[in-house]
N, C-alpha and C positions, 0 to 999 in steps of 0.2 A: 519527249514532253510527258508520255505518262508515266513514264520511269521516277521520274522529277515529283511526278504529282503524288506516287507512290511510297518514294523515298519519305515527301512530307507528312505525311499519315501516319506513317512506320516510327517517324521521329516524335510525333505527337502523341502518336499510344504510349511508345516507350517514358518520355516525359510525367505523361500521368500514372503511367504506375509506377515508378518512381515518387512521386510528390505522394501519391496514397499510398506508399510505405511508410515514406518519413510520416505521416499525419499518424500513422499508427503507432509509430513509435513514440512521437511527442502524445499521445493519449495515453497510453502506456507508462509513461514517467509522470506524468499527471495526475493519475489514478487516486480520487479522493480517500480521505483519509477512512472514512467507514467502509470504504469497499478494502481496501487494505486490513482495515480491522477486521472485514468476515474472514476473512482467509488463516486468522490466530485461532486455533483449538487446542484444548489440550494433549499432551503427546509430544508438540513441537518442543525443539531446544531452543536456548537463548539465542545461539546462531539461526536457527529459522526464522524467528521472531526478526532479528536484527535485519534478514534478507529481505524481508516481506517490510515491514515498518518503518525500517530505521532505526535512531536513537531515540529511547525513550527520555520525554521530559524531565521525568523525575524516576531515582530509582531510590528504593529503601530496602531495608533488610529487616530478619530477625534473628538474634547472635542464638538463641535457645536453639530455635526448630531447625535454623539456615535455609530459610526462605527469602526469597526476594520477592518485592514487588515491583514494578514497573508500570508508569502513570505517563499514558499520552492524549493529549487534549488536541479533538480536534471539532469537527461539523459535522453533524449525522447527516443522514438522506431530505432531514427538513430543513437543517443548515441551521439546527442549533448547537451551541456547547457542547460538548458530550466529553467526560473523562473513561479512556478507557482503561481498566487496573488490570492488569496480568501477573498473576501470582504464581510462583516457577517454587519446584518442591528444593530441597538441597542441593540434588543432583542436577539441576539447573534446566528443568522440564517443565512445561506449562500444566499447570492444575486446573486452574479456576480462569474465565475472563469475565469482568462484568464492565457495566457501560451505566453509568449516569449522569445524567441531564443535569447541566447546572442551570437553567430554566434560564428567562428571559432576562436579559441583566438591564 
């Protein structure tokens, strides 16, 4: 009987830290977009960027310098608009990042 009662406990722990893995993982793939966005700094390549972010929105270039930019719109920490612009030099490395608010619509 207490083997029994043993076993069941043993199965229950196992259970829940199983289930609080997976919740970790689905928070993990979740992971709002401005937290995502602190993680861009200058330094990183377009592959960092891509790993961290994703696909940006919009990308554009300039044929002179051979810059790109790249524009992802998401919700800051207030859960407004935010565009964020990531400017990569030629060599396809992060410069600049800025963030603006496209205010209450």
């Amino acid at each position: 009987m207490k083997s029994s009662i043993f076993e069941a406990i043993g199965a229950l722990a196992l259970a829940s830290t199983i289930s609080a893995c997976a919740s970790f993982s689905q928070a993990a793939a979740t992971e709002p977009g401005y937290a995502r966005m602190a993680q861009i700094h200058p330094g990183l390549t377009q592959d960092d960027v891509l790993r961290i972010a994703g696909s940006p929105g919009i990308k554009t270039g300039s044929r002179q310098r051979g810059e790109e930019l790249w524009i992802y719109t998401t919700r800051d920490e207030w859960n407004e608009d935010t565009d964020y612009d990531i400017t990569f030099n030629a060599q396809g490395v992060v410069t600049d990042k800025i963030a603006l608010h496209q205010g209450a619509g």
